[in-house]
N, CA, C and O atoms as a Tinker XYZ file with bonds, in Angstrom:
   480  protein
     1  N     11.562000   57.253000  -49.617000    73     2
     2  CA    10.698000   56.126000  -49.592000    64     1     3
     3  C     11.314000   54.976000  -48.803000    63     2     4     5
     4  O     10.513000   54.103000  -48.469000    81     3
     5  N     12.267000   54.853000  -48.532000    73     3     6
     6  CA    13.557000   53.678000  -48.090000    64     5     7
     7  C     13.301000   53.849000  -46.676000    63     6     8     9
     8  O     13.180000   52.861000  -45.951000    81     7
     9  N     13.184000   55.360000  -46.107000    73     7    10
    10  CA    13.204000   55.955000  -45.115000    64     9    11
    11  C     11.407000   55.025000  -44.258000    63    10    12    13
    12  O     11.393000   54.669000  -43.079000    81    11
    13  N     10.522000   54.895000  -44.942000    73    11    14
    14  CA     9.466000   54.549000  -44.861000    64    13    15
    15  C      9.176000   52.849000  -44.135000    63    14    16    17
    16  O      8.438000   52.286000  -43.326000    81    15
    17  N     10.155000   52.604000  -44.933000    73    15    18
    18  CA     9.964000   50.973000  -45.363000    64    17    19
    19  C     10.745000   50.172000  -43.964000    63    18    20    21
    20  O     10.408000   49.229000  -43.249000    81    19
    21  N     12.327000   51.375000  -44.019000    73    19    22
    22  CA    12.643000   50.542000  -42.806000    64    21    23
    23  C     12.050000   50.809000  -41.305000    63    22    24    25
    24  O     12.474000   50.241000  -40.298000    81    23
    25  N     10.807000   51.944000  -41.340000    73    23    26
    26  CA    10.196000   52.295000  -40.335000    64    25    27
    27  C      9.066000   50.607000  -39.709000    63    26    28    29
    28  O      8.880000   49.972000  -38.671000    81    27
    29  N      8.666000   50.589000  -41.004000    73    27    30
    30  CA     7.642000   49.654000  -40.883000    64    29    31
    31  C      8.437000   48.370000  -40.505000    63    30    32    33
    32  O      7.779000   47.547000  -39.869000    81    31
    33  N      9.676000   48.059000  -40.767000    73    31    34
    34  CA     9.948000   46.756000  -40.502000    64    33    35
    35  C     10.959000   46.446000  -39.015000    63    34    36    37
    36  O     11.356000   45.438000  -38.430000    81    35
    37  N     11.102000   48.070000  -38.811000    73    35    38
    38  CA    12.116000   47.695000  -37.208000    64    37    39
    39  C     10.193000   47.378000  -36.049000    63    38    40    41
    40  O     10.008000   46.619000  -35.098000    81    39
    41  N      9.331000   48.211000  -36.651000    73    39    42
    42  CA     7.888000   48.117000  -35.070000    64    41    43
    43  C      7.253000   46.471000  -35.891000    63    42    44    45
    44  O      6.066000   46.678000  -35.642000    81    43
    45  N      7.246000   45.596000  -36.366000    73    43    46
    46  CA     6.859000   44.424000  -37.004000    64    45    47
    47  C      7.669000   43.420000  -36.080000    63    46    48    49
    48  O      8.794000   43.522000  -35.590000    81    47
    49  N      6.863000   42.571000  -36.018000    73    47    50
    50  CA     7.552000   41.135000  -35.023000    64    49    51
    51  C      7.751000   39.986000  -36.123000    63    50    52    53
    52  O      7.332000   40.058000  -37.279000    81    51
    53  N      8.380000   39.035000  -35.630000    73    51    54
    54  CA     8.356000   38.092000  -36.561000    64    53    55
    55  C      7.383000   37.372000  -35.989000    63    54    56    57
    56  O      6.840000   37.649000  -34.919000    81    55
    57  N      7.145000   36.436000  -36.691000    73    55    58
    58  CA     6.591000   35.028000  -35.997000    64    57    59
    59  C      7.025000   33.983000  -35.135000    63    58    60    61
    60  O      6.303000   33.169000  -34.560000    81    59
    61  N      8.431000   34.085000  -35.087000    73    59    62
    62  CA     9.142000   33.097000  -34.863000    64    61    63
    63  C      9.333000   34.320000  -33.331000    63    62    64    65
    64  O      9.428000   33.734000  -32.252000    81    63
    65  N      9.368000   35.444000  -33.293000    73    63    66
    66  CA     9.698000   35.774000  -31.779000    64    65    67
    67  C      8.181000   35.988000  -30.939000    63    66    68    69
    68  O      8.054000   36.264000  -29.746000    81    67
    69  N      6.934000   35.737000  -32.095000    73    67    70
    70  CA     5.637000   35.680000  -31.593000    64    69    71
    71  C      5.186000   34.295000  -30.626000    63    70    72    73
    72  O      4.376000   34.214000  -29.703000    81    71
    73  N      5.878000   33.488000  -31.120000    73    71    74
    74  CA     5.820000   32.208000  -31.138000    64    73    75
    75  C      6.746000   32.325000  -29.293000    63    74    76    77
    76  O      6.125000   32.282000  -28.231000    81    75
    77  N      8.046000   32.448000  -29.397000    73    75    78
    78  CA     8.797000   32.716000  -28.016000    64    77    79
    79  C      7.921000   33.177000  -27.117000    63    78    80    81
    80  O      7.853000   32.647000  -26.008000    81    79
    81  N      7.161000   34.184000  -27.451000    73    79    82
    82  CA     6.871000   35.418000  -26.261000    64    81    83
    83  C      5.331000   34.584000  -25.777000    63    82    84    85
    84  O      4.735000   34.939000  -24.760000    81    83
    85  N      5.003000   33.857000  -26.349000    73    83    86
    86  CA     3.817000   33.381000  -26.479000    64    85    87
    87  C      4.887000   31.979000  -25.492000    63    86    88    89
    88  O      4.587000   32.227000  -24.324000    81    87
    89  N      5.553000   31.167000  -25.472000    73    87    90
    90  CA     5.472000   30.257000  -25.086000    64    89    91
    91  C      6.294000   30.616000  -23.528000    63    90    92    93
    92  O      6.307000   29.935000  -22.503000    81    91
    93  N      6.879000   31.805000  -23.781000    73    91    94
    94  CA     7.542000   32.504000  -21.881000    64    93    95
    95  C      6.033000   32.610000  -21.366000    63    94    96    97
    96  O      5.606000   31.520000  -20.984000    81    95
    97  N      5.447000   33.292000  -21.302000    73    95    98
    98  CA     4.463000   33.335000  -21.256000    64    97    99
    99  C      3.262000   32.323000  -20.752000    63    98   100   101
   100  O      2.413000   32.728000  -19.958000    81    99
   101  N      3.256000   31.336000  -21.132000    73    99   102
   102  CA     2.995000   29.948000  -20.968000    64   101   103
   103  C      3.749000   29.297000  -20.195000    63   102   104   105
   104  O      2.979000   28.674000  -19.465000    81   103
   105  N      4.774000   29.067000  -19.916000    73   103   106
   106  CA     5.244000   28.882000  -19.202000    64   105   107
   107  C      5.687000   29.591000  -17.893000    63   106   108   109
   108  O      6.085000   29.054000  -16.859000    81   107
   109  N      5.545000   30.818000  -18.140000    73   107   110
   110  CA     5.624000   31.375000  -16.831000    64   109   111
   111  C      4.433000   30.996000  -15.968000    63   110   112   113
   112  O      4.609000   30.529000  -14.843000    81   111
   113  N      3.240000   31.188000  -16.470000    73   111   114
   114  CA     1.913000   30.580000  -15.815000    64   113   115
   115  C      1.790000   29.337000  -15.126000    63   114   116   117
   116  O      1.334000   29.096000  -14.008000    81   115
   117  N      2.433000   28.357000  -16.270000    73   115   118
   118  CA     2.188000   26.837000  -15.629000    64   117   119
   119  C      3.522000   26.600000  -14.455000    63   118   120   121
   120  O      3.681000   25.536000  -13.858000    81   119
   121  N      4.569000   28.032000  -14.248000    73   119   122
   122  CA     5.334000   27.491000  -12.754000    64   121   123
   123  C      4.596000   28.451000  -11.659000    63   122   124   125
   124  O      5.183000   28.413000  -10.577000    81   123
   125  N      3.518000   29.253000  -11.677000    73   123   126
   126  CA     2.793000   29.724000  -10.999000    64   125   127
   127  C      2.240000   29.201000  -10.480000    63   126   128   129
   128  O      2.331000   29.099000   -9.257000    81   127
   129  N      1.141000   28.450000  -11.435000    73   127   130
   130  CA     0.461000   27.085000  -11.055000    64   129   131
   131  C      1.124000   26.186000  -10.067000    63   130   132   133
   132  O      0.724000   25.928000   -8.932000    81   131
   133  N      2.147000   25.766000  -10.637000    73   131   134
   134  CA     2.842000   24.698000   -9.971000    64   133   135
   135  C      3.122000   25.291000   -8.884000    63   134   136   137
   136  O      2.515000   24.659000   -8.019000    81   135
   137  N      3.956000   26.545000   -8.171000    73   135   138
   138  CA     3.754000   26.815000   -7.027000    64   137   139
   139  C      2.383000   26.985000   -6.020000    63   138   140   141
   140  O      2.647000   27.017000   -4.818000    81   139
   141  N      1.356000   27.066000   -6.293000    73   139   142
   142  CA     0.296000   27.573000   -5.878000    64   141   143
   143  C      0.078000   25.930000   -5.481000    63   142   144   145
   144  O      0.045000   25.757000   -4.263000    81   143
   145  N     -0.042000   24.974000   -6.114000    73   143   146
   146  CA    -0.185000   23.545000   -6.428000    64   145   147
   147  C      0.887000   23.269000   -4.790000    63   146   148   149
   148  O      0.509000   22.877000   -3.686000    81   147
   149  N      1.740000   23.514000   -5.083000    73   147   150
   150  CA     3.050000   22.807000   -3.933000    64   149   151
   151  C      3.099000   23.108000   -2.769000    63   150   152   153
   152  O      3.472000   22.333000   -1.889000    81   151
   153  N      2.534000   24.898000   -2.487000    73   151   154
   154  CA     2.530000   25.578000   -1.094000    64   153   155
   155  C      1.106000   25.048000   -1.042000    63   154   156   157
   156  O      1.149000   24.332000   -0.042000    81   155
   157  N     -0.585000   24.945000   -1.700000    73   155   158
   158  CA    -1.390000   24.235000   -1.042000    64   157   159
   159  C     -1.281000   22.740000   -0.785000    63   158   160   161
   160  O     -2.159000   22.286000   -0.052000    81   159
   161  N     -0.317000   21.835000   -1.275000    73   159   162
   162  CA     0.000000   21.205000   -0.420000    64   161   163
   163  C      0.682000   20.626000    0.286000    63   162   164   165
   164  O      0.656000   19.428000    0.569000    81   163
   165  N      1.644000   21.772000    0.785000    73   163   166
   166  CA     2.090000   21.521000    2.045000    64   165   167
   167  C      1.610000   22.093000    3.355000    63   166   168   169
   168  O      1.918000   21.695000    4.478000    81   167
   169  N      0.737000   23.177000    3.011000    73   167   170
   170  CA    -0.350000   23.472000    4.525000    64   169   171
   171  C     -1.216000   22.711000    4.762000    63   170   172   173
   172  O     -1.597000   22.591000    5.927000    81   171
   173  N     -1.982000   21.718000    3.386000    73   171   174
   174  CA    -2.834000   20.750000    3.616000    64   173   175
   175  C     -2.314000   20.019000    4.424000    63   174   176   177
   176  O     -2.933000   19.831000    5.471000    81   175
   177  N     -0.905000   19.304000    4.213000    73   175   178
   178  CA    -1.026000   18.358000    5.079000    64   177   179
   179  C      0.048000   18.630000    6.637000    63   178   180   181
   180  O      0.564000   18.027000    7.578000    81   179
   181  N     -0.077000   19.647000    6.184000    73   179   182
   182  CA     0.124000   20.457000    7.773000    64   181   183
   183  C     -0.566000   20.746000    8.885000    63   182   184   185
   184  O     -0.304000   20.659000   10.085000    81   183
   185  N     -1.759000   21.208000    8.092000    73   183   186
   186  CA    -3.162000   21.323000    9.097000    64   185   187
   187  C     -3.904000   19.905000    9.394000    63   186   188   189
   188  O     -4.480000   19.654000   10.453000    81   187
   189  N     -3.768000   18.794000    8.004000    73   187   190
   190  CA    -4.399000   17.855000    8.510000    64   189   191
   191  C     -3.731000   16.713000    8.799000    63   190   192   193
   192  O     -3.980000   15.659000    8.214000    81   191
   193  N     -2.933000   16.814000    9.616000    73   191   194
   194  CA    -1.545000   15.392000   10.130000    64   193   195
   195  C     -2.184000   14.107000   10.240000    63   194   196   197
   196  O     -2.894000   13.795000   11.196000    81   195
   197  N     -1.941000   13.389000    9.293000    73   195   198
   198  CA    -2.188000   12.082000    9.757000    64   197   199
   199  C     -1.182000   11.021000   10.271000    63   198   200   201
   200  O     -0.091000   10.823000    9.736000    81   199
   201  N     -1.675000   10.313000   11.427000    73   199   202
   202  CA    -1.247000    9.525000   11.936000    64   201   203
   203  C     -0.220000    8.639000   11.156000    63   202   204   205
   204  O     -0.653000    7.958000   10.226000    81   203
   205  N      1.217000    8.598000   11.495000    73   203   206
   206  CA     2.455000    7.935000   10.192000    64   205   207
   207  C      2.009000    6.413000   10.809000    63   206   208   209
   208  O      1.631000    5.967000   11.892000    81   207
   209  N      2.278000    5.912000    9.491000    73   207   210
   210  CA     2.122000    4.409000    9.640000    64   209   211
   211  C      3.748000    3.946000   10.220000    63   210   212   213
   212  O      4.753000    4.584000    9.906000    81   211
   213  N      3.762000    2.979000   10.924000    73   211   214
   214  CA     5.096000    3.086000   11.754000    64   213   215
   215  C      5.014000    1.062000   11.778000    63   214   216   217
   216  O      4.056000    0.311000   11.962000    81   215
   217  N      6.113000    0.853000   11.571000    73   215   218
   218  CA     6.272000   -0.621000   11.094000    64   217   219
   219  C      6.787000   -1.407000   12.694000    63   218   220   221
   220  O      7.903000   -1.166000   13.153000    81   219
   221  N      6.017000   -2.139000   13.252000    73   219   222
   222  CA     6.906000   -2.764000   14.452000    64   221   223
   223  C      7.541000   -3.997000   14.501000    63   222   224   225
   224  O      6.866000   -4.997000   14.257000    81   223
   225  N      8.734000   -4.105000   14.776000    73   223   226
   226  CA     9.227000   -5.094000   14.196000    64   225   227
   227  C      8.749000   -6.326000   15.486000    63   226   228   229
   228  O      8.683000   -6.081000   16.691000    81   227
   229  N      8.410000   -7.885000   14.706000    73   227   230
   230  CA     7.971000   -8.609000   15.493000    64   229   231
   231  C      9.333000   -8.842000   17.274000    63   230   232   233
   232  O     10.516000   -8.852000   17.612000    81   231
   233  N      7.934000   -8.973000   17.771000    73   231   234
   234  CA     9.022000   -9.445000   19.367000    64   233   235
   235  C      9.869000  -10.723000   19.153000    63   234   236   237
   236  O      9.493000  -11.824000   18.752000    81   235
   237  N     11.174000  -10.284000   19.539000    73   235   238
   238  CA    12.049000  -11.513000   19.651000    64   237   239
   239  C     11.948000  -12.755000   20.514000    63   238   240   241
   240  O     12.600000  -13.798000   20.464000    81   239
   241  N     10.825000  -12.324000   21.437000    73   239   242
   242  CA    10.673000  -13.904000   22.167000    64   241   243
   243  C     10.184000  -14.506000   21.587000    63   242   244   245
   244  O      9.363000  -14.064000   20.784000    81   243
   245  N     10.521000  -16.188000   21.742000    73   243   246
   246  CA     9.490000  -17.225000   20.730000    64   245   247
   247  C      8.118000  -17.500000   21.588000    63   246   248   249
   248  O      8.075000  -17.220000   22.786000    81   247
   249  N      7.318000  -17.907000   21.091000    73   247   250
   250  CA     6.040000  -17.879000   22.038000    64   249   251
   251  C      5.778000  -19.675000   21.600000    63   250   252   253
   252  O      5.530000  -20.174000   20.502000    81   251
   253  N      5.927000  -20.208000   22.724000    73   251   254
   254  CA     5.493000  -22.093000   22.629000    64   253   255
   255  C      4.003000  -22.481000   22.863000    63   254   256   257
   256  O      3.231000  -21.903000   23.628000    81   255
   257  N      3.648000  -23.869000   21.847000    73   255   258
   258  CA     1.994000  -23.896000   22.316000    64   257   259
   259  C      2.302000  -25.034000   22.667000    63   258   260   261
   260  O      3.520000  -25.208000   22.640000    81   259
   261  N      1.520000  -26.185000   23.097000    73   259   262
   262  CA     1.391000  -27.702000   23.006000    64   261   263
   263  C      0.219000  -27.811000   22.669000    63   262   264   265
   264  O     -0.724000  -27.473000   23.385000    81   263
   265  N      0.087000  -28.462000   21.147000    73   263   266
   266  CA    -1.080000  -28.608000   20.878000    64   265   267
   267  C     -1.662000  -30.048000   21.116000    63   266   268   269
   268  O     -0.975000  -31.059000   21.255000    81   267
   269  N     -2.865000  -29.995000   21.139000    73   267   270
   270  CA    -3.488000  -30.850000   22.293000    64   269   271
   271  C     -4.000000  -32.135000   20.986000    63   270   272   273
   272  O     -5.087000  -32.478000   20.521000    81   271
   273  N     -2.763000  -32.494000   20.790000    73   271   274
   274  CA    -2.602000  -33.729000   19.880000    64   273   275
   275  C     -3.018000  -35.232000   20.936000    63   274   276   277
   276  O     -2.782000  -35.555000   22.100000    81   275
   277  N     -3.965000  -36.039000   19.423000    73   275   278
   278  CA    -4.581000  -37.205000   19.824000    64   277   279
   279  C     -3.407000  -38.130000   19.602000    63   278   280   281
   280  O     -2.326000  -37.966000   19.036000    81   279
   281  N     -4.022000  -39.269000   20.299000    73   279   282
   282  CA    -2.652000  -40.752000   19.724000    64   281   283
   283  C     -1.854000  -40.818000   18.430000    63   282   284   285
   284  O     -0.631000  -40.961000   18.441000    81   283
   285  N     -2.678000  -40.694000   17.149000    73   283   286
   286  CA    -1.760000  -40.686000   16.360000    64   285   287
   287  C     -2.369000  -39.606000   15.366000    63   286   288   289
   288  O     -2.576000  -39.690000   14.156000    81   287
   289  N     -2.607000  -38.489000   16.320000    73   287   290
   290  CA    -2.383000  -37.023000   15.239000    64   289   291
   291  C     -1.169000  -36.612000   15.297000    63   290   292   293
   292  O     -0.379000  -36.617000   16.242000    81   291
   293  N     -0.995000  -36.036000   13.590000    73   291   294
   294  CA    -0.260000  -35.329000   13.221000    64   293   295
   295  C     -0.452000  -33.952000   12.606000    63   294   296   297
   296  O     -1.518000  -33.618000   12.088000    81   295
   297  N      0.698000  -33.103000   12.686000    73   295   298
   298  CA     0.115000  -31.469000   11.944000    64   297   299
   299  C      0.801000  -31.760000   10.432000    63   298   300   301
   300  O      1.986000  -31.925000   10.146000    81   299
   301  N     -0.613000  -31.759000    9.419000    73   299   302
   302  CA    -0.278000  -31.706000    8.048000    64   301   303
   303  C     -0.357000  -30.416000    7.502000    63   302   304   305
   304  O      0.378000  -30.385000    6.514000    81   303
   305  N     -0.876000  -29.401000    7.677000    73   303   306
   306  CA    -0.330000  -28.094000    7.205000    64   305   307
   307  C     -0.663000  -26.689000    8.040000    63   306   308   309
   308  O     -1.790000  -26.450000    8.474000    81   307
   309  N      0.057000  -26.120000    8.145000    73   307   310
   310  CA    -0.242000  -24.489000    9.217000    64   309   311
   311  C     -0.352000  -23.509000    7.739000    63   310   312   313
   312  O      0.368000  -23.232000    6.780000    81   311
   313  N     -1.991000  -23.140000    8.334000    73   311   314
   314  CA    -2.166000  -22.149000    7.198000    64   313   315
   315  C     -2.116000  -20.299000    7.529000    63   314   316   317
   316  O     -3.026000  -20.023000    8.311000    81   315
   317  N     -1.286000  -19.038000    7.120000    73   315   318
   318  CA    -1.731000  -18.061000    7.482000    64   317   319
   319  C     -3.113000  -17.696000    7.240000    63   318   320   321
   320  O     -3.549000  -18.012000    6.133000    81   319
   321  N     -3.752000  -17.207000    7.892000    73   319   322
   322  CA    -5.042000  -16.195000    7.828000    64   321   323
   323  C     -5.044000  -14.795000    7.928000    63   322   324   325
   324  O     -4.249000  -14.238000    8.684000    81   323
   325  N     -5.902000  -14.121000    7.205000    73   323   326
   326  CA    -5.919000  -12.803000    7.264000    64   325   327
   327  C     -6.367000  -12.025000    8.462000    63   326   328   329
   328  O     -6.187000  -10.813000    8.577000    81   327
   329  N     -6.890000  -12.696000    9.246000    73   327   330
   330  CA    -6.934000  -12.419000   10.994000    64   329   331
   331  C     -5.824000  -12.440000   11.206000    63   330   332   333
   332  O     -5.522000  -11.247000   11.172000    81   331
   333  N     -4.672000  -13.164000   11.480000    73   331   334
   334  CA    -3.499000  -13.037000   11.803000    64   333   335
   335  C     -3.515000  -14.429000   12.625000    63   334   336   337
   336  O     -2.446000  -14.960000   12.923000    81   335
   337  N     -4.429000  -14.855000   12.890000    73   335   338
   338  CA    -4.566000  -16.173000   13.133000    64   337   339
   339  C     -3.542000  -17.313000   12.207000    63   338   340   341
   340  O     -2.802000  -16.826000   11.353000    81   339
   341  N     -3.547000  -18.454000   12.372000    73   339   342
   342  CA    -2.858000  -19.530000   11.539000    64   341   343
   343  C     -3.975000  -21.101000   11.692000    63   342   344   345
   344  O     -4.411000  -21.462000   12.785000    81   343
   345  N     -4.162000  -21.577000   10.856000    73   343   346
   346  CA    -5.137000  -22.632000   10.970000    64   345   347
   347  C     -4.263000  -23.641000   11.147000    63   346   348   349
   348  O     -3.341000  -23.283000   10.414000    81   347
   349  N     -3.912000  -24.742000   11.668000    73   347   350
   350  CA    -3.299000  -25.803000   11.981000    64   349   351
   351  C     -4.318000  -27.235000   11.447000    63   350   352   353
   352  O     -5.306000  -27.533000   12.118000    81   351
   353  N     -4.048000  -27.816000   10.543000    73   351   354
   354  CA    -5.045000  -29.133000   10.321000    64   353   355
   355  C     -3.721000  -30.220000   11.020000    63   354   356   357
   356  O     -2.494000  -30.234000   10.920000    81   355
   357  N     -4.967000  -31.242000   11.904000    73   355   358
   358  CA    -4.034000  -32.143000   12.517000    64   357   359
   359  C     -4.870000  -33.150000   11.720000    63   358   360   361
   360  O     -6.063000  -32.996000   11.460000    81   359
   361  N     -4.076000  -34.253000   11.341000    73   359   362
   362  CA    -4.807000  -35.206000   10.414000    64   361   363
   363  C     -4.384000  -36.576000   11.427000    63   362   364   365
   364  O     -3.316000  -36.497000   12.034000    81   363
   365  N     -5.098000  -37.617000   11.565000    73   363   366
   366  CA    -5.051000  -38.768000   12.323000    64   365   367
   367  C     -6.371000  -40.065000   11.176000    63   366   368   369
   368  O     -7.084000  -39.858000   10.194000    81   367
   369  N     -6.176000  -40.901000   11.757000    73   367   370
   370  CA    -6.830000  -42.360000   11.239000    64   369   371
   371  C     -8.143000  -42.270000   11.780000    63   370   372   373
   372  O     -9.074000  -42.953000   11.355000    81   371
   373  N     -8.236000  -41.492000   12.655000    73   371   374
   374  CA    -9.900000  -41.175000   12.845000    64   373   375
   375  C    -10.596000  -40.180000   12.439000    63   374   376   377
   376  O    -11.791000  -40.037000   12.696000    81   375
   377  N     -9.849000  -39.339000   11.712000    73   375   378
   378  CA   -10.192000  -38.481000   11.150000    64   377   379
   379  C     -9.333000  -37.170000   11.134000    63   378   380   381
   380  O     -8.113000  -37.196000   11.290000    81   379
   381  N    -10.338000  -35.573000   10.857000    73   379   382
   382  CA    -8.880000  -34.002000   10.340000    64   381   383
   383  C     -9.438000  -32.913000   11.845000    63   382   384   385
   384  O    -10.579000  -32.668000   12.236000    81   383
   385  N     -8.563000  -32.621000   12.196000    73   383   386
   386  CA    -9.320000  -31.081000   12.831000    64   385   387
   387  C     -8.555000  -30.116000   12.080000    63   386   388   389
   388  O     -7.691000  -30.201000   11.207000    81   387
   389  N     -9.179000  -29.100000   12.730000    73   387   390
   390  CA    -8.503000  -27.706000   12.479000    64   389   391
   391  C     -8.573000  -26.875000   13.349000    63   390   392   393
   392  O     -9.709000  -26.514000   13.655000    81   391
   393  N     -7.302000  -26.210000   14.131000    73   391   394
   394  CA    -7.068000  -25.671000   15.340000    64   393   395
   395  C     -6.686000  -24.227000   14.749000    63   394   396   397
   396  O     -5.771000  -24.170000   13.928000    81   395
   397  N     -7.559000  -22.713000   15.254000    73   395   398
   398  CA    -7.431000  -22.074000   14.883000    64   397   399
   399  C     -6.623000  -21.069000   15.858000    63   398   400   401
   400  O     -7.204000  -20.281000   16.605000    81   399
   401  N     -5.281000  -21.180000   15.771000    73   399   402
   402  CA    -4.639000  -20.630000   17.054000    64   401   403
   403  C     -3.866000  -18.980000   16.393000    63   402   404   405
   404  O     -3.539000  -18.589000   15.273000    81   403
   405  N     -3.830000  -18.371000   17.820000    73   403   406
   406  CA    -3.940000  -16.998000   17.908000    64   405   407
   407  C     -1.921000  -16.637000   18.476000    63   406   408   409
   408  O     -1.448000  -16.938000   19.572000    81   407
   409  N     -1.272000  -16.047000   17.476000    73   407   410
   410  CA    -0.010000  -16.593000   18.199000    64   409   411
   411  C      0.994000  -15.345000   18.777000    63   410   412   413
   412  O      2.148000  -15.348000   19.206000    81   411
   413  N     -0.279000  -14.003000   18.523000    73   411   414
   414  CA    -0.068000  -12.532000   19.962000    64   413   415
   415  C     -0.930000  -13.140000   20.694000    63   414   416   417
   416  O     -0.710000  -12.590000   21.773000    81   415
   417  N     -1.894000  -14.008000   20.919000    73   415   418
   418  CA    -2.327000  -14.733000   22.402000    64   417   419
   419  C     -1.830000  -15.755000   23.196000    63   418   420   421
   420  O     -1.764000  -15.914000   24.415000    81   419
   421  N     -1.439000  -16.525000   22.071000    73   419   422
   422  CA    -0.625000  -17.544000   22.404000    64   421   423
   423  C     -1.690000  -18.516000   22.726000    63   422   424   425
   424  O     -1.188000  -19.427000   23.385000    81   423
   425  N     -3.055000  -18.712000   22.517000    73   423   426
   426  CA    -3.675000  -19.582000   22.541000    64   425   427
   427  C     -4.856000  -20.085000   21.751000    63   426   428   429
   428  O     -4.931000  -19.432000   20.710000    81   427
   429  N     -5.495000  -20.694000   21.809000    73   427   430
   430  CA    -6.071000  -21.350000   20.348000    64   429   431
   431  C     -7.905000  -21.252000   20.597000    63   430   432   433
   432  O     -8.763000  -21.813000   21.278000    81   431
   433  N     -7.825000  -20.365000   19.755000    73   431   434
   434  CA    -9.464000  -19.798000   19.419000    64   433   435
   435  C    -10.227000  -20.630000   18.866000    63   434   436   437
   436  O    -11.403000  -20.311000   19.041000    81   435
   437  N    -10.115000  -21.438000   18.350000    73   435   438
   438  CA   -11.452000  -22.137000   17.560000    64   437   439
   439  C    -11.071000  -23.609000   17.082000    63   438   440   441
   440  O     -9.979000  -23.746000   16.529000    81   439
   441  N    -11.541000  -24.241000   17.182000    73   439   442
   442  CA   -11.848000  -25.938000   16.697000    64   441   443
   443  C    -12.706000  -26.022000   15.589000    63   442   444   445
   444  O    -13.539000  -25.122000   15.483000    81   443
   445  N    -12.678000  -27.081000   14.577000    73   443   446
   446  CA   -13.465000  -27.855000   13.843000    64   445   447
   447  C    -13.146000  -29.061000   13.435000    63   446   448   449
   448  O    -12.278000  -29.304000   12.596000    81   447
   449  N    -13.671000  -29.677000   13.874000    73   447   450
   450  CA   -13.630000  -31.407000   14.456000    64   449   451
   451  C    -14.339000  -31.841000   12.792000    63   450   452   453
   452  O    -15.441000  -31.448000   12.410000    81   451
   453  N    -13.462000  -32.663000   12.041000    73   451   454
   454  CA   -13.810000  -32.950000   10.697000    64   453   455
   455  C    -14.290000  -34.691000   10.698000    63   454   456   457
   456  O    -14.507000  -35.340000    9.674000    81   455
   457  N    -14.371000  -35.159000   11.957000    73   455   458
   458  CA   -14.436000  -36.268000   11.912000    64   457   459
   459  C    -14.403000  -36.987000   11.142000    63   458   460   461
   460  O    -14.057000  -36.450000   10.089000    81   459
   461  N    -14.671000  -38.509000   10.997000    73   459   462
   462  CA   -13.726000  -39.562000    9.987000    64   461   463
   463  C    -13.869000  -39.328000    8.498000    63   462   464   465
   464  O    -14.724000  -38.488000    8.217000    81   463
   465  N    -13.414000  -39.719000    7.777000    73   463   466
   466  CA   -13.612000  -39.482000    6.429000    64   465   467
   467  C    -14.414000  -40.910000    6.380000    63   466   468   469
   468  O    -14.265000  -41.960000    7.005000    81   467
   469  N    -15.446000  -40.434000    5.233000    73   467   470
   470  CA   -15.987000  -41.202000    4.655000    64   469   471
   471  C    -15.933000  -42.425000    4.192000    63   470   472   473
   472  O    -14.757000  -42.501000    3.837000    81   471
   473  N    -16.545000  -43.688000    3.899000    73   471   474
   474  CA   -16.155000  -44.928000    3.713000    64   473   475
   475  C    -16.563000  -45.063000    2.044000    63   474   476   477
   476  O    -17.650000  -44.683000    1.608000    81   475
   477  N    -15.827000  -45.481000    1.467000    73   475   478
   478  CA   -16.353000  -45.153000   -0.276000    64   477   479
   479  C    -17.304000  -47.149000   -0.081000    63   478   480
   480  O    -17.929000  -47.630000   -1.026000    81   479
C-alpha cells in the first residue's frame, strides 16, 4: 500500500512549483513582446528618417542698427517676440513709438507711432 502512495506523490506538483512554472512562463512571453516591441521600432524609424533637429549656434558677428531716434527720444524697453523680432518702445515728451526690428535682417519692419499721451 506504501508502494501506492509514494507513486501518487512523486507525478503531483506542488503549488508553489505551479505558481514558478506559471510565472517563467509569463515572463518568457512579456521578453518576446518586448523584443518584437524594440526590433519594430527600430525599422520604423529606419524606414521613416526624420529630419534631426540640429541646433545652430548664433553668428559671432555683432549686427549694428541706428535707430532713427527723435530729439529727445529714448529706448525704454526692448521686448523679445515670438517672431524673433524684438519690439523697441522709444519714449520722448511728445509722445511712445514702437519699432519692430528684425535683427537676421538687420532692419526694422514695422512702426507704431503712439503719439502724445493724453492730457488728464
Amino acid at each position: 500500500m506504501d508502494h501506492g502512495l509514494a507513486e501518487e506523490r512523486a507525478g503531483s506538483e506542488s503549488g508553489a512549483s505551479k505558481a514558478l512554472l506559471a510565472s517563467v512562463i509569463i515572463m518568457g512571453v512579456l521578453i518576446v513582446l518586448g523584443l518584437v516591441v524594440l526590433v519594430g521600432t527600430i525599422v520604423h524609424r529606419a524606414t521613416h528618417s526624420q529630419k534631426a533637429s540640429v541646433f545652430v549656434a548664433a553668428d559671432s558677428a555683432q549686427t549694428r542698427i541706428a535707430l532713427p531716434l527723435g530729439g529727445e527720444e529714448h529706448v525704454e524697453s526692448v521686448v523679445p517676440r515670438s517672431d524673433g523680432t524684438l519690439a523697441v518702445t522709444l519714449q520722448s515728451g511728445d509722445g511712445a513709438r514702437i519699432l519692430l526690428w528684425s535683427p537676421e535682417g538687420g532692419r526694422i519692419v514695422g512702426e507704431l507711432d503712439l503719439g502724445k499721451p493724453a492730457q488728464p
